[in-house]
N, CA, C and O atoms as a CHARMM CRD file, in Angstrom:
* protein
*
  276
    1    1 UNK  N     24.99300   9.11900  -5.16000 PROA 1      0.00000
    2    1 UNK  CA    24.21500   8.25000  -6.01500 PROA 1      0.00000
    3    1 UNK  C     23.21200   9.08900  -6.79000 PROA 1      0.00000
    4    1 UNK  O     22.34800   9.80900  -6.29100 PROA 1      0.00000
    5    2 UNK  N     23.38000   8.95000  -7.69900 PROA 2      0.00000
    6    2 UNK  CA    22.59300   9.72600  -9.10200 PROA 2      0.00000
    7    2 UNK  C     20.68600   9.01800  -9.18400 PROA 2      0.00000
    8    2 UNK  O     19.77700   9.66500  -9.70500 PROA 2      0.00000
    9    3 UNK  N     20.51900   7.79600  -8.62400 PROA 3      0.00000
   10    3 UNK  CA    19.21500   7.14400  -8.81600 PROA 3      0.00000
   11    3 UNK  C     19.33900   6.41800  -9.71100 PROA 3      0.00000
   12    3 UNK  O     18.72200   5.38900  -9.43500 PROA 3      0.00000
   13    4 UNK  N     19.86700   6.33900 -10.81000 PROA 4      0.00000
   14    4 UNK  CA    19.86400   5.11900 -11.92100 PROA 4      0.00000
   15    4 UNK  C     20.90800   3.85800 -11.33500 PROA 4      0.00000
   16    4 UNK  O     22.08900   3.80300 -10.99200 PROA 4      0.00000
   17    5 UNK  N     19.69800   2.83300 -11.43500 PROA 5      0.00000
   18    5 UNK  CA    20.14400   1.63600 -11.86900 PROA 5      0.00000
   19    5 UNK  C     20.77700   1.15500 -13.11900 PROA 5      0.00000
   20    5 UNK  O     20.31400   0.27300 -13.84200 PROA 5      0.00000
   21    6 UNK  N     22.14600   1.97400 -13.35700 PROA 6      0.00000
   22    6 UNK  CA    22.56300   1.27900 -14.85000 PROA 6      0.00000
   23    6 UNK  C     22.73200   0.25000 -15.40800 PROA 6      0.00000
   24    6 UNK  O     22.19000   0.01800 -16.48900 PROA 6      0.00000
   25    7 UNK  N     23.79400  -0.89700 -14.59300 PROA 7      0.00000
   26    7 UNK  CA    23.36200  -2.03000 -14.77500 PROA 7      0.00000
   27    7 UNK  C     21.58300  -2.44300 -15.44300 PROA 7      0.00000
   28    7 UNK  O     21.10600  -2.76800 -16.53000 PROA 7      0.00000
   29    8 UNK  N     21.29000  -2.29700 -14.64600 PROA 8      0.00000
   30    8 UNK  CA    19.59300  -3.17000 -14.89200 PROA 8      0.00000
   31    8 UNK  C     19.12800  -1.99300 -16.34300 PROA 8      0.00000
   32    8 UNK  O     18.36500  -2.41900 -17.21000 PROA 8      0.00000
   33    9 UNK  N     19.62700  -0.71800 -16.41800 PROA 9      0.00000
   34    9 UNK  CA    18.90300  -0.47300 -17.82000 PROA 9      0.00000
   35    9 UNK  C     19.77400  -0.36000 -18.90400 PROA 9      0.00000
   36    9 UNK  O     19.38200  -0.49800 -20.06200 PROA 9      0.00000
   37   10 UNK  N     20.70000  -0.16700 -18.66200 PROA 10     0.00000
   38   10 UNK  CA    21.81400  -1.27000 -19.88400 PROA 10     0.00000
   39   10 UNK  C     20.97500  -2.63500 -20.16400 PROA 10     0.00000
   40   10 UNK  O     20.21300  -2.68800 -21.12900 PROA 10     0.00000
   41   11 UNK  N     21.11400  -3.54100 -19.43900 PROA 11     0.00000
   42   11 UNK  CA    20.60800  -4.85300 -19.85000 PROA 11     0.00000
   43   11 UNK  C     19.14200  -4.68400 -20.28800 PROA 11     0.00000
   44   11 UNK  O     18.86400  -5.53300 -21.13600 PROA 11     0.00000
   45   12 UNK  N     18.26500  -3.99000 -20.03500 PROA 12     0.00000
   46   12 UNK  CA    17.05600  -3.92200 -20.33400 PROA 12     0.00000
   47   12 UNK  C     17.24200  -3.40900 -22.19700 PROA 12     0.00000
   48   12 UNK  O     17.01500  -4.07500 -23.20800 PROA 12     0.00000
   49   13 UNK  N     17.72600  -2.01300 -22.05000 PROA 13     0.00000
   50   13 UNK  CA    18.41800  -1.32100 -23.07500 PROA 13     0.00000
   51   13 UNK  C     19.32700  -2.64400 -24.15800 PROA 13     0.00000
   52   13 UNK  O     18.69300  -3.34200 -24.95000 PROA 13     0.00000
   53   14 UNK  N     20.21000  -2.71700 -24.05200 PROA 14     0.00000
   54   14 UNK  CA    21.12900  -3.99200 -24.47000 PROA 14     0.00000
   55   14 UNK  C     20.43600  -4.95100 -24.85200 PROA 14     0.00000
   56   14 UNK  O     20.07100  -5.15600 -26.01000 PROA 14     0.00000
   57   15 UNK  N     20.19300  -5.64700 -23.84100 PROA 15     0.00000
   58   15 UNK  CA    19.79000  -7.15100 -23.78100 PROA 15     0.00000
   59   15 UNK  C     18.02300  -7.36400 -24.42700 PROA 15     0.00000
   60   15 UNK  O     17.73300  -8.24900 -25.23200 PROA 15     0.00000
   61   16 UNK  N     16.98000  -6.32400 -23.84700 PROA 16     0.00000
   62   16 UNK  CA    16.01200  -6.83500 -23.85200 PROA 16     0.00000
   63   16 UNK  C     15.25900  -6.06200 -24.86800 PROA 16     0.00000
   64   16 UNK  O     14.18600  -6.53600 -25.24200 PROA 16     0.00000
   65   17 UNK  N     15.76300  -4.67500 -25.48400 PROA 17     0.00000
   66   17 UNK  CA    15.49600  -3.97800 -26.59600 PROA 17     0.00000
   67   17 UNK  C     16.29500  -4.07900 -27.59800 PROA 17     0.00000
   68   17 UNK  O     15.95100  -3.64000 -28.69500 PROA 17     0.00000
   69   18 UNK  N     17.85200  -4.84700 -27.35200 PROA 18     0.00000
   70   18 UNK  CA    18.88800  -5.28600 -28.18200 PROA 18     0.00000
   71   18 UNK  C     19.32700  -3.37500 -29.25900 PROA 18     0.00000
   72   18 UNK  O     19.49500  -2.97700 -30.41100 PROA 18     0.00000
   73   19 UNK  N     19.31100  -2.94900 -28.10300 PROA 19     0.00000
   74   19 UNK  CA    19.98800  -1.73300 -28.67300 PROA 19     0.00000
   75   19 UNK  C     21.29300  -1.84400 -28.93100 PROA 19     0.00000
   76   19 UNK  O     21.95900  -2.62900 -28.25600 PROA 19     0.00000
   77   20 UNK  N     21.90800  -1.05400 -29.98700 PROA 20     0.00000
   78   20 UNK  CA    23.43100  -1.11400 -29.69500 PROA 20     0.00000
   79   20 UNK  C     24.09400  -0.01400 -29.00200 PROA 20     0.00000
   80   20 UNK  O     23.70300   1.14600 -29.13600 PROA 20     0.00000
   81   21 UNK  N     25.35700  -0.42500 -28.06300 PROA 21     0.00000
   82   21 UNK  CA    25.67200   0.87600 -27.17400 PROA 21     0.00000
   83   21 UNK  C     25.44700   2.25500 -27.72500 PROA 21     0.00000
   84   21 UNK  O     24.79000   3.09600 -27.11200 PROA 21     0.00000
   85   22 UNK  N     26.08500   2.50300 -29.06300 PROA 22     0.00000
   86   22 UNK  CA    25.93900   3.35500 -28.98300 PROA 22     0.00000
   87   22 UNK  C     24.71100   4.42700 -29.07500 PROA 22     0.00000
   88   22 UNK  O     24.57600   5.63800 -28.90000 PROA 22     0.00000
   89   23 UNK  N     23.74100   3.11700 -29.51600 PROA 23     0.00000
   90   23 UNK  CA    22.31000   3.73000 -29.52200 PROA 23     0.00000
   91   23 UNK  C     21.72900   4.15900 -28.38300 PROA 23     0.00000
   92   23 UNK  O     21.40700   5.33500 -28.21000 PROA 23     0.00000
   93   24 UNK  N     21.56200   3.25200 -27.55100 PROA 24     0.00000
   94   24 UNK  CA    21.75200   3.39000 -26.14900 PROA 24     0.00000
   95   24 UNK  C     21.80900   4.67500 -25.01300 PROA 24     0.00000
   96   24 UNK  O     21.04000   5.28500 -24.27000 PROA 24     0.00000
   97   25 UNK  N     23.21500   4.65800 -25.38700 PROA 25     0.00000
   98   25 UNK  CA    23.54600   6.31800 -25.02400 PROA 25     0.00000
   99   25 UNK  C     23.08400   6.85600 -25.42600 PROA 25     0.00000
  100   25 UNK  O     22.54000   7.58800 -24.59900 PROA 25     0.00000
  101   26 UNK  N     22.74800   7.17200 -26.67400 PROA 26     0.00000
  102   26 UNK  CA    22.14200   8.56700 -27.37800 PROA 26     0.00000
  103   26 UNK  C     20.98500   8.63100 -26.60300 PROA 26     0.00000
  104   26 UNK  O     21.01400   9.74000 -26.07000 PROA 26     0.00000
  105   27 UNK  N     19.84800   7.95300 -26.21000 PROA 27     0.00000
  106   27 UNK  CA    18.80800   7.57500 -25.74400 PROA 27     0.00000
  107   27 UNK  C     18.70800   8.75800 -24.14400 PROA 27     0.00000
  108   27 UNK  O     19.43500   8.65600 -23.15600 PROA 27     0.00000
  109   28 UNK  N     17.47000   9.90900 -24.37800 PROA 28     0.00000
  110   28 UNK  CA    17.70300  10.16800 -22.96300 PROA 28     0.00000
  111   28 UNK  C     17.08200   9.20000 -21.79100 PROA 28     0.00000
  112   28 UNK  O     16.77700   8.13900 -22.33700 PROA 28     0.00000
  113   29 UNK  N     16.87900   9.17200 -20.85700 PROA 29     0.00000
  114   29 UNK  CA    15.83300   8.74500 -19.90500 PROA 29     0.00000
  115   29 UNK  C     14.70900   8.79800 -20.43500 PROA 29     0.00000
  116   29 UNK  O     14.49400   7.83400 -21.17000 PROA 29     0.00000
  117   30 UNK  N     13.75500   9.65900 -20.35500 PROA 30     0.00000
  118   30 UNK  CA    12.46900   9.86200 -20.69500 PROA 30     0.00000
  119   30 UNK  C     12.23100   8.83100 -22.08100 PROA 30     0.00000
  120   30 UNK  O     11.18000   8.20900 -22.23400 PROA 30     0.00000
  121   31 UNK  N     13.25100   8.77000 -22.94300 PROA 31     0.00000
  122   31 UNK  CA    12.98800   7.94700 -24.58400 PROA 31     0.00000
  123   31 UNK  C     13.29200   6.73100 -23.92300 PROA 31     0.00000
  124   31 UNK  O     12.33200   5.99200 -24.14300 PROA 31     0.00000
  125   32 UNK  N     14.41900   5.93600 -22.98400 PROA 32     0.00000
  126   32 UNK  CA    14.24500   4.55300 -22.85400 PROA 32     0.00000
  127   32 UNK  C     12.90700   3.81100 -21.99600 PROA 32     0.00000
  128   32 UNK  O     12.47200   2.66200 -22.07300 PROA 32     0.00000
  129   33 UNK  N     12.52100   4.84000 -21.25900 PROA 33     0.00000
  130   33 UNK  CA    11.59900   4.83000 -20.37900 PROA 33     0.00000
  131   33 UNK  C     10.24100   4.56800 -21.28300 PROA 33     0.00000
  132   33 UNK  O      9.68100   3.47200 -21.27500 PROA 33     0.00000
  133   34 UNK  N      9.84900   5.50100 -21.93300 PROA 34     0.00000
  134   34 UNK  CA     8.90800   4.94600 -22.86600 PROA 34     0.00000
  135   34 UNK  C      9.48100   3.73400 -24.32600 PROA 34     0.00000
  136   34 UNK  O      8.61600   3.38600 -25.12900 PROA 34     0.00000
  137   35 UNK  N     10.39500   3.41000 -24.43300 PROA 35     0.00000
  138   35 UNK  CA    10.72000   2.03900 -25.06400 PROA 35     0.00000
  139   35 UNK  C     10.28600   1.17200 -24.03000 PROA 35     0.00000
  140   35 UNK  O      9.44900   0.40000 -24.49900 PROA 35     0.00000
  141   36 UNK  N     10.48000   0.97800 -22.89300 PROA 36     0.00000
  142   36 UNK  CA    10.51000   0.03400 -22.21700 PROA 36     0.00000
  143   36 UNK  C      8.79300   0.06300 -21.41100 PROA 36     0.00000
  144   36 UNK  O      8.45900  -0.61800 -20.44200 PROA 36     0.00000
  145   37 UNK  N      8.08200   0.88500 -22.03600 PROA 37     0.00000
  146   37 UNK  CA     6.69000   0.60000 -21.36300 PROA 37     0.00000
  147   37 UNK  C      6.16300   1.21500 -20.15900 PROA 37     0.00000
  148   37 UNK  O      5.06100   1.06300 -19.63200 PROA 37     0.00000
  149   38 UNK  N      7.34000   2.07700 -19.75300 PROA 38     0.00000
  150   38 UNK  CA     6.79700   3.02500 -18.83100 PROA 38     0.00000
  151   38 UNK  C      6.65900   4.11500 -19.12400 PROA 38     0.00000
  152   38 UNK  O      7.34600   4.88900 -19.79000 PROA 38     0.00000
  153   39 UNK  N      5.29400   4.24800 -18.37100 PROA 39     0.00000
  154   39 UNK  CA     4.79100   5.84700 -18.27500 PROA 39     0.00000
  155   39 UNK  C      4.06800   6.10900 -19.51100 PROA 39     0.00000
  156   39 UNK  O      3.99900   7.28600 -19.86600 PROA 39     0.00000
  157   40 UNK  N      3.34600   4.93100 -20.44900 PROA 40     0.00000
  158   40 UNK  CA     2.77000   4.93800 -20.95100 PROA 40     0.00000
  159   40 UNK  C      1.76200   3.80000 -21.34100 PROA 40     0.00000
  160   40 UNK  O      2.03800   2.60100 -21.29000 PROA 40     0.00000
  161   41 UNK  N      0.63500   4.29500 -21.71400 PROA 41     0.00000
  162   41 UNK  CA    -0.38500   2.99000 -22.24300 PROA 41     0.00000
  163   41 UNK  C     -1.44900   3.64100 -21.46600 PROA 41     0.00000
  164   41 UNK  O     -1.74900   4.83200 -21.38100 PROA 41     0.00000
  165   42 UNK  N     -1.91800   2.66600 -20.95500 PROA 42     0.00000
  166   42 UNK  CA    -3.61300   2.92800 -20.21600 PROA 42     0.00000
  167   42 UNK  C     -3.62600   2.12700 -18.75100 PROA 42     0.00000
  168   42 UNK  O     -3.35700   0.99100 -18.35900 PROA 42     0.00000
  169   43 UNK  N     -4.08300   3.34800 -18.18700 PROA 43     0.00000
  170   43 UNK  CA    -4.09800   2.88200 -16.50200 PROA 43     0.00000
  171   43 UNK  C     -5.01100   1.84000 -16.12500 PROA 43     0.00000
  172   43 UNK  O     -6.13700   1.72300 -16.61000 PROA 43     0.00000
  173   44 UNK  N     -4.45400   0.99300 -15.14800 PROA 44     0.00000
  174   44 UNK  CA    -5.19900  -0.03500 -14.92500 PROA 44     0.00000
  175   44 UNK  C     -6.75800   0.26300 -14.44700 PROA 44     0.00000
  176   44 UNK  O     -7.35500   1.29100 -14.12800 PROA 44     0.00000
  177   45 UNK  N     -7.16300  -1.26500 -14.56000 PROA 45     0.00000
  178   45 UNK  CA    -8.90100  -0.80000 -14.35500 PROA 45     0.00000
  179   45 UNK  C     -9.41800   0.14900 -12.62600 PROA 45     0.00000
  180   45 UNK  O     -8.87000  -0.29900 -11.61900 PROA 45     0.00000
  181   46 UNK  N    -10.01300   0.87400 -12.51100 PROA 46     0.00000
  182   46 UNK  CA   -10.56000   1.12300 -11.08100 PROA 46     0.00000
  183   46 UNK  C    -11.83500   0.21400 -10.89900 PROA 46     0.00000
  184   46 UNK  O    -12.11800  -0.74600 -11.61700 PROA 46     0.00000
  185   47 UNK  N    -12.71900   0.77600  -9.58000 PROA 47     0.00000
  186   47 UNK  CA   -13.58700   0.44500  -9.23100 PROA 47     0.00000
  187   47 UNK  C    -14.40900   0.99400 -10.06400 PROA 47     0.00000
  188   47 UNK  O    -15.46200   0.61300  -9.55200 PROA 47     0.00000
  189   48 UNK  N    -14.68300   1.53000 -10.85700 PROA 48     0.00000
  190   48 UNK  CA   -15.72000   2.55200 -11.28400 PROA 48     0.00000
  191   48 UNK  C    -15.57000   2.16000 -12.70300 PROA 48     0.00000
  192   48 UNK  O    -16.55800   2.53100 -13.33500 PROA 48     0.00000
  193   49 UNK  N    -14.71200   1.55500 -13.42600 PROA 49     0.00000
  194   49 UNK  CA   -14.10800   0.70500 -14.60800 PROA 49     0.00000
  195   49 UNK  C    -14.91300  -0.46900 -14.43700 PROA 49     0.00000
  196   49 UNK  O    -15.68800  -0.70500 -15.36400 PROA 49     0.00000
  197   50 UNK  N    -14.90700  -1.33000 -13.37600 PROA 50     0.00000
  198   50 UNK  CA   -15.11000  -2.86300 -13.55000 PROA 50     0.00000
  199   50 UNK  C    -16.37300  -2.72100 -13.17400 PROA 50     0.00000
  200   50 UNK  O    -16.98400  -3.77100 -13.37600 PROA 50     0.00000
  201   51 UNK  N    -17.23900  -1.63000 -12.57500 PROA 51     0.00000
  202   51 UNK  CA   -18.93000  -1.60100 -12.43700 PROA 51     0.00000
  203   51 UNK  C    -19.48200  -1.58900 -13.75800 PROA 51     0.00000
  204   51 UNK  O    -20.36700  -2.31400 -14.21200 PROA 51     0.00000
  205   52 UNK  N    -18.65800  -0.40500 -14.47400 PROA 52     0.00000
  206   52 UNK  CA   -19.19500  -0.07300 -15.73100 PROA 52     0.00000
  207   52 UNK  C    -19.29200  -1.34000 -16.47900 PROA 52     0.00000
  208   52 UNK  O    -20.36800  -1.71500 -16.94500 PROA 52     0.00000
  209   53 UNK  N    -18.09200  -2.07500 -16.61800 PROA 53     0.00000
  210   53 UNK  CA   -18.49900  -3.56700 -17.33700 PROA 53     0.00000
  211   53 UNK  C    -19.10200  -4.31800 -17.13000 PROA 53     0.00000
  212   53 UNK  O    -19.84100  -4.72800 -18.02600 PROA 53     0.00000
  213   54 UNK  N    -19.12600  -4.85800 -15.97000 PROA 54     0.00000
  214   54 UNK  CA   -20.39300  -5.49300 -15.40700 PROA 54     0.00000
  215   54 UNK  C    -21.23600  -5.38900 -15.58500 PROA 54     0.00000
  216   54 UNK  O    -22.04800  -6.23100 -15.96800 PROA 54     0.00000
  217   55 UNK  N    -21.42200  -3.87200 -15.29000 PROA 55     0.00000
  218   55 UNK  CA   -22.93900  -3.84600 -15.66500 PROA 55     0.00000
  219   55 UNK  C    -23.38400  -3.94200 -17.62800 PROA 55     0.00000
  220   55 UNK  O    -24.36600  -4.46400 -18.15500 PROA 55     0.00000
  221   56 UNK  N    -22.36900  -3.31200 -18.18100 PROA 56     0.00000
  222   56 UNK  CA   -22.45800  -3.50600 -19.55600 PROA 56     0.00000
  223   56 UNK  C    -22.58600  -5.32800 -19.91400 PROA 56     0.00000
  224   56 UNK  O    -23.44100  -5.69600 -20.71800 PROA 56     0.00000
  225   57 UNK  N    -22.00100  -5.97600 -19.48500 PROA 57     0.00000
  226   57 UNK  CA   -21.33600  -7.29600 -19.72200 PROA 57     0.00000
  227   57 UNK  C    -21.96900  -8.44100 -18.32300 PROA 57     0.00000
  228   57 UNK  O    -21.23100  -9.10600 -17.59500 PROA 57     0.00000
  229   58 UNK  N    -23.42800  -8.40300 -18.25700 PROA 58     0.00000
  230   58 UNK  CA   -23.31300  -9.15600 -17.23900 PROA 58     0.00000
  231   58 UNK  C    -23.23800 -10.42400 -17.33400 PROA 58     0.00000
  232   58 UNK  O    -23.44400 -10.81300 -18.48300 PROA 58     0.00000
  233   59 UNK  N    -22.88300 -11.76600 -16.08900 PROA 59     0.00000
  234   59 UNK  CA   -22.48600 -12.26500 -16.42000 PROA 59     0.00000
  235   59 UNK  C    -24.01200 -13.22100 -16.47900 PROA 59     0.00000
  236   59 UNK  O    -23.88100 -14.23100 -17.17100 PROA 59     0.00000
  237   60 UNK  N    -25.08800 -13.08500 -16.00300 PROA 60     0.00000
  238   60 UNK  CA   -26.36400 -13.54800 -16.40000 PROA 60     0.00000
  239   60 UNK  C    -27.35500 -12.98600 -16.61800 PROA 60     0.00000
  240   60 UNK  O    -27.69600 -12.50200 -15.53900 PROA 60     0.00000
  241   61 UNK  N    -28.18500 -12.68900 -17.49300 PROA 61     0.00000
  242   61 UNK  CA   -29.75500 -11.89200 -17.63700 PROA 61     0.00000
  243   61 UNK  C    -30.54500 -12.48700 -16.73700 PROA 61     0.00000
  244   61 UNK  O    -30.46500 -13.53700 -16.10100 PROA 61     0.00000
  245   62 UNK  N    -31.58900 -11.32300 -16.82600 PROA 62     0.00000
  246   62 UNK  CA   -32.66100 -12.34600 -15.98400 PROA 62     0.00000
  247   62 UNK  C    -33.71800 -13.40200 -16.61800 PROA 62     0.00000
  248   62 UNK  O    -33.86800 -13.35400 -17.83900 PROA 62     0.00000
  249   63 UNK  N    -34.19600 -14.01400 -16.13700 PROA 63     0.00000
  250   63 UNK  CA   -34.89400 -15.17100 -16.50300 PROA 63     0.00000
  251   63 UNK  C    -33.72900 -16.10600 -17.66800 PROA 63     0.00000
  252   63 UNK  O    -34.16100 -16.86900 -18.53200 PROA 63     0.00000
  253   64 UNK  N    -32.26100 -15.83800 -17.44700 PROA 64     0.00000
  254   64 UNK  CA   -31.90100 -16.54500 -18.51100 PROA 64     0.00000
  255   64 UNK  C    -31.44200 -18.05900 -17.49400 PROA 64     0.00000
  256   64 UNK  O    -31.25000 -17.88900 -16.29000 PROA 64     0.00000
  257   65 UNK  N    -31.31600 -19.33900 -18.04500 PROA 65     0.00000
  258   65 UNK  CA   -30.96600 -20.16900 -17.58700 PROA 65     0.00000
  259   65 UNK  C    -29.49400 -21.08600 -18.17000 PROA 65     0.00000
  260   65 UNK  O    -29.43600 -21.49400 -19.33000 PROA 65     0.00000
  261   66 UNK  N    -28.70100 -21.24400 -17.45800 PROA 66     0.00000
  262   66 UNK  CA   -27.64300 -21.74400 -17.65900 PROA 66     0.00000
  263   66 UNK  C    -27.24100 -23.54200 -17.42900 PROA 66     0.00000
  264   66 UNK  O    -26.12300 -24.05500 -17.45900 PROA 66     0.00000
  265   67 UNK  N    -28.50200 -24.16900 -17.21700 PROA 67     0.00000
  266   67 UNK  CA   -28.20100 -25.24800 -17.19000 PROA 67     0.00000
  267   67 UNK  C    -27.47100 -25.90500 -15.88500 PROA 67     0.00000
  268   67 UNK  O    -26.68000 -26.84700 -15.82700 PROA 67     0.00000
  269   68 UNK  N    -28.07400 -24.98500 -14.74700 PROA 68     0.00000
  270   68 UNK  CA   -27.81100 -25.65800 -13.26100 PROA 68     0.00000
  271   68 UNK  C    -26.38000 -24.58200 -12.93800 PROA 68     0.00000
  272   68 UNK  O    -25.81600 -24.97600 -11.91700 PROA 68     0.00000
  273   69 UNK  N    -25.80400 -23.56000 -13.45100 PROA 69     0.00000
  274   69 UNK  CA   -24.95600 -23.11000 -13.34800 PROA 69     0.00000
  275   69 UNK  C    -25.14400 -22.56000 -11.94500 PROA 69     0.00000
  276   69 UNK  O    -24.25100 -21.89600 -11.41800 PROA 69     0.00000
């Protein structure tokens, strides 16, 4: 077993990028892989991400009043 799921990236490839075979093929790994959203973009938030906003973005000031919130 080689590791690829062909089935599932044919159809991803095929079906869900509507490549045509022979496009497909031409396509190495690494190029369908980033068509399809992996292994690229921006890593999800950490702990050290969602302090920073918070604290940028809080969700009340002080002395502010929200109306019994």
């Amino acid at each position: 077993m080689n590791g690829f799921d062909w089935p599932a990236l044919m159809r991803a490839g095929m079906l869900g990028l509507r490549l045509t075979p022979e496009a497909f093929w031409r396509l190495t790994p690494a190029e369908l892989r980033l068509m399809l959203g992996q292994g690229a973009g921006v890593a999800p938030m950490n702990r050290a991400g969602l302090d920073a906003l918070l604290a940028a973005w809080p969700d009340k000031s002080e002395g502010e009043d929200h109306g019994g919130d």
